[in-house]
N, C-alpha and C positions, 0 to 999 in steps of 0.2 A: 677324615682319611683313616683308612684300619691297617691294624699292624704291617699287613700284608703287603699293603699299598705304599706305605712308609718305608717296606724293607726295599720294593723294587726299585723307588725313588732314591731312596740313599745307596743302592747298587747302581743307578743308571749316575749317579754323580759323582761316584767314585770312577766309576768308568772313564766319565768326559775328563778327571782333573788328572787321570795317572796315567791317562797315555793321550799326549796331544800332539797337534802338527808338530811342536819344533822338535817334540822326539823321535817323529814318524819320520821327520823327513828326508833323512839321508839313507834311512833303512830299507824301506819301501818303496811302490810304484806310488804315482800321485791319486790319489782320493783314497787310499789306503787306510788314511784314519776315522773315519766314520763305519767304515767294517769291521776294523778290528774293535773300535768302540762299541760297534752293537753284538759284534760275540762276547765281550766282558760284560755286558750289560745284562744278556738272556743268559752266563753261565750261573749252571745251578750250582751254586756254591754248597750245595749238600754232599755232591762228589767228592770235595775234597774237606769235607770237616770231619771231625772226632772217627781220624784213621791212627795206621800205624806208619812208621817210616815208609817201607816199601810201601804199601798199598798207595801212598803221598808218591813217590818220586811216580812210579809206573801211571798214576793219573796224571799228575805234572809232565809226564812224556808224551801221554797221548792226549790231552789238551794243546802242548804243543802243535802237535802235528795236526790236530785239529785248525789250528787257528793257522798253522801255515798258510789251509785252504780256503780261506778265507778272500784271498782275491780275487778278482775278474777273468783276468789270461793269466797271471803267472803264481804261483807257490812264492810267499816270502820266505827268506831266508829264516833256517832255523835260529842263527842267533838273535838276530828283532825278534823273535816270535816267542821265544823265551823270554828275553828281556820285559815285552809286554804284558806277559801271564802273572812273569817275576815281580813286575810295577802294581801291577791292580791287585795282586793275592797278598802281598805288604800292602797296600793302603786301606785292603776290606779290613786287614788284621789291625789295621791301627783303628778302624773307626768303631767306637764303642757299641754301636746299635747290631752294626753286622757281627764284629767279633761274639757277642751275646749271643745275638738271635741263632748263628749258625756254628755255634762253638769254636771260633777261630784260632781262640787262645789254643786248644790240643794242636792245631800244625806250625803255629811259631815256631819249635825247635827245627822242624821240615823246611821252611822256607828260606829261597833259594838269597843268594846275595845280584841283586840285578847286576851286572856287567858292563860296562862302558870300559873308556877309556881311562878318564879319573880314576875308579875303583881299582884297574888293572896295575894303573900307576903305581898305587898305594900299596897294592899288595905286593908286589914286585919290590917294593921298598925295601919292607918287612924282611927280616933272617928267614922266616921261615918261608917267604915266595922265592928267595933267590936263585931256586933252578925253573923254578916258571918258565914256559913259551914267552916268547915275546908277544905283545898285543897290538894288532894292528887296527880292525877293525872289526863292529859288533856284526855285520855282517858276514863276517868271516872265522864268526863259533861255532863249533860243531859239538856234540854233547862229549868226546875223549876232550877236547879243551876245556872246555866248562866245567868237566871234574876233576883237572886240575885245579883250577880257578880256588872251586868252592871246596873243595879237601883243606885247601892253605888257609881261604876262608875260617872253615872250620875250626880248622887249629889257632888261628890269630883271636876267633871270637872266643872261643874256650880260655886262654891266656888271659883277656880281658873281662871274664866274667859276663859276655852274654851272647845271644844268637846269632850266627852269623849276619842275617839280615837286615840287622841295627846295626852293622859296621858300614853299611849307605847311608847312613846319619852324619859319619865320620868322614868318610873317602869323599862322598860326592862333591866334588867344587867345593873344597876345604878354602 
Protein backbone atom coordinates (compact mmCIF):
# COMPACT_ATOMS: atom_id res chain seq x y z
CA UNK A 1 0.00 0.00 0.00
CA UNK A 2 1.80 3.60 -0.67
CA UNK A 3 1.57 6.51 1.46
CA UNK A 4 -1.12 7.90 -0.54
CA UNK A 5 -3.24 4.97 -0.39
CA UNK A 6 -2.93 4.70 3.41
CA UNK A 7 -3.72 8.37 3.78
CA UNK A 8 -7.21 7.79 1.68
CA UNK A 9 -7.84 4.71 3.80
CA UNK A 10 -7.25 6.26 7.22
CA UNK A 11 -9.59 9.21 5.67
CA UNK A 12 -12.26 6.83 4.59
CA UNK A 13 -12.17 5.33 8.31
CA UNK A 14 -12.13 8.32 9.97
CA UNK A 15 -15.16 9.18 8.09
CA UNK A 16 -17.33 5.87 8.74
CA UNK A 17 -16.41 6.01 12.85
CA UNK A 18 -17.22 10.03 13.30
CA UNK A 19 -20.34 10.39 11.81
CA UNK A 20 -22.58 7.26 12.10
CA UNK A 21 -26.28 6.29 11.91
CA UNK A 22 -26.99 6.93 15.62
CA UNK A 23 -25.68 10.34 15.08
CA UNK A 24 -27.32 10.99 11.72
CA UNK A 25 -30.43 9.81 12.75
CA UNK A 26 -32.51 12.37 14.15
CA UNK A 27 -30.70 15.10 12.24
CA UNK A 28 -31.35 14.05 8.76
CA UNK A 29 -33.52 12.46 6.07
CA UNK A 30 -32.94 8.47 6.07
CA UNK A 31 -29.96 7.08 4.11
CA UNK A 32 -28.30 10.48 4.94
CA UNK A 33 -25.29 8.75 6.23
CA UNK A 34 -23.52 7.11 3.80
CA UNK A 35 -23.52 10.73 1.66
CA UNK A 36 -22.51 12.63 4.23
CA UNK A 37 -19.82 9.71 4.81
CA UNK A 38 -18.60 9.91 1.41
CA UNK A 39 -18.33 13.74 1.23
CA UNK A 40 -15.80 13.44 4.49
CA UNK A 41 -14.19 10.78 2.82
CA UNK A 42 -13.24 12.57 -0.89
CA UNK A 43 -12.84 16.08 1.38
CA UNK A 44 -9.56 17.36 0.52
CA UNK A 45 -8.17 18.02 3.61
CA UNK A 46 -5.66 20.30 2.11
CA UNK A 47 -8.44 23.02 2.15
CA UNK A 48 -8.26 23.40 5.42
CA UNK A 49 -4.62 22.77 6.73
CA UNK A 50 -1.73 25.12 7.65
CA UNK A 51 -4.26 28.23 7.27
CA UNK A 52 -5.03 31.13 9.33
CA UNK A 53 -8.15 31.66 11.57
CA UNK A 54 -10.18 33.34 8.94
CA UNK A 55 -9.16 31.63 5.90
CA UNK A 56 -10.33 28.26 8.52
CA UNK A 57 -13.70 29.64 9.70
CA UNK A 58 -14.68 30.98 5.84
CA UNK A 59 -13.68 27.23 4.49
CA UNK A 60 -15.48 25.76 7.52
CA UNK A 61 -18.55 27.92 6.36
CA UNK A 62 -18.48 26.91 2.90
CA UNK A 63 -17.88 23.13 3.55
CA UNK A 64 -20.78 23.56 5.49
CA UNK A 65 -22.91 24.61 2.97
CA UNK A 66 -21.29 22.22 0.83
CA UNK A 67 -22.17 19.21 2.69
CA UNK A 68 -25.71 20.79 3.43
CA UNK A 69 -26.16 19.56 -0.32
CA UNK A 70 -25.30 16.78 0.01
CA UNK A 71 -28.87 15.10 -0.15
CA UNK A 72 -31.24 13.58 -2.44
CA UNK A 73 -34.58 16.06 -2.32
CA UNK A 74 -33.76 18.17 0.71
CA UNK A 75 -30.70 20.50 2.04
CA UNK A 76 -29.92 19.15 5.74
CA UNK A 77 -30.03 21.46 8.20
CA UNK A 78 -27.11 23.76 8.84
CA UNK A 79 -26.78 22.67 12.44
CA UNK A 80 -26.15 18.49 11.65
CA UNK A 81 -24.11 19.79 8.86
CA UNK A 82 -21.80 21.61 11.06
CA UNK A 83 -21.78 19.21 13.72
CA UNK A 84 -20.50 16.61 10.95
CA UNK A 85 -17.67 18.62 9.56
CA UNK A 86 -17.10 19.59 13.37
CA UNK A 87 -16.96 15.44 14.03
CA UNK A 88 -14.56 14.32 11.36
CA UNK A 89 -12.18 17.58 11.27
CA UNK A 90 -11.60 16.52 15.33
CA UNK A 91 -11.11 13.09 14.56
CA UNK A 92 -8.59 13.60 11.39
CA UNK A 93 -6.89 16.03 13.94
CA UNK A 94 -6.60 13.45 16.55
CA UNK A 95 -5.30 10.72 14.16
CA UNK A 96 -1.60 10.84 14.00
CA UNK A 97 -1.03 9.79 10.37
CA UNK A 98 -3.66 12.45 8.94
CA UNK A 99 -2.74 15.19 11.45
CA UNK A 100 1.10 14.72 9.91
CA UNK A 101 0.59 13.96 6.62
CA UNK A 102 -1.80 17.11 6.21
CA UNK A 103 -0.55 19.50 9.06
CA UNK A 104 -3.57 19.31 11.34
CA UNK A 105 -1.95 20.19 14.24
CA UNK A 106 -1.88 24.37 12.64
CA UNK A 107 -6.01 24.32 12.69
CA UNK A 108 -6.53 22.78 16.39
CA UNK A 109 -6.69 26.12 17.75
CA UNK A 110 -9.53 26.87 14.69
CA UNK A 111 -11.58 23.85 15.47
CA UNK A 112 -14.96 24.21 16.26
CA UNK A 113 -16.41 22.48 19.72
CA UNK A 114 -19.24 20.04 17.91
CA UNK A 115 -22.68 20.83 19.61
CA UNK A 116 -25.25 18.60 20.86
CA UNK A 117 -27.25 18.68 23.62
CA UNK A 118 -24.71 17.38 26.36
CA UNK A 119 -22.12 19.98 25.40
CA UNK A 120 -24.90 22.88 25.37
CA UNK A 121 -25.79 21.60 28.86
CA UNK A 122 -22.42 22.04 30.09
CA UNK A 123 -21.78 24.98 28.85
CA UNK A 124 -24.81 26.76 30.06
CA UNK A 125 -23.53 25.24 33.33
CA UNK A 126 -20.40 27.28 33.29
CA UNK A 127 -20.49 31.30 34.66
CA UNK A 128 -19.33 32.22 31.67
CA UNK A 129 -22.39 30.45 29.37
CA UNK A 130 -25.02 31.81 31.76
CA UNK A 131 -26.71 34.26 29.37
CA UNK A 132 -26.44 31.55 26.54
CA UNK A 133 -29.70 30.82 24.19
CA UNK A 134 -31.42 28.01 25.46
CA UNK A 135 -30.63 24.65 23.41
CA UNK A 136 -33.20 22.88 21.97
CA UNK A 137 -32.01 21.04 19.22
CA UNK A 138 -29.00 20.56 16.78
CA UNK A 139 -31.20 20.85 14.20
CA UNK A 140 -32.27 24.03 15.06
CA UNK A 141 -28.36 25.94 14.94
CA UNK A 142 -27.98 28.45 12.95
CA UNK A 143 -24.25 30.04 12.56
CA UNK A 144 -25.44 33.57 15.15
CA UNK A 145 -26.13 30.50 17.68
CA UNK A 146 -23.19 28.53 17.18
CA UNK A 147 -21.22 31.79 17.91
CA UNK A 148 -22.51 32.06 20.92
CA UNK A 149 -22.00 28.62 21.61
CA UNK A 150 -18.25 28.62 20.61
CA UNK A 151 -17.24 32.39 22.05
CA UNK A 152 -18.24 30.74 25.66
CA UNK A 153 -16.61 27.72 24.30
CA UNK A 154 -13.60 29.73 23.84
CA UNK A 155 -13.45 31.39 26.79
CA UNK A 156 -14.14 28.21 29.13
CA UNK A 157 -11.36 26.30 27.03
CA UNK A 158 -8.86 29.32 27.51
CA UNK A 159 -9.65 29.14 31.54
CA UNK A 160 -8.69 25.56 31.32
CA UNK A 161 -5.65 25.70 29.38
CA UNK A 162 -6.67 24.14 26.15
CA UNK A 163 -8.62 24.26 22.68
CA UNK A 164 -11.90 24.51 22.70
CA UNK A 165 -12.42 21.24 20.93
CA UNK A 166 -11.08 19.12 23.65
CA UNK A 167 -13.83 20.35 25.91
CA UNK A 168 -16.12 17.38 23.81
CA UNK A 169 -13.70 15.08 25.69
CA UNK A 170 -15.34 16.65 28.94
CA UNK A 171 -18.97 17.62 28.07
CA UNK A 172 -19.92 14.76 25.83
CA UNK A 173 -21.93 12.09 28.06
CA UNK A 174 -19.86 13.01 31.14
Amino acid sequence: MTSAELRREMQRHVAMVSVVGTTVRTMAPSGSTKRIQGFLKSLDLCLVSDTDADRFAETLDNLTEQLRNVGENEPLYWGPARKFINLFLRDATYNCLLRHDYRLHSIEPFLELPLDSHVATALRADYEGIALPEFTRVIDVDPVFSASYQTVASAIAAREGVVRVHLDLKYWRP
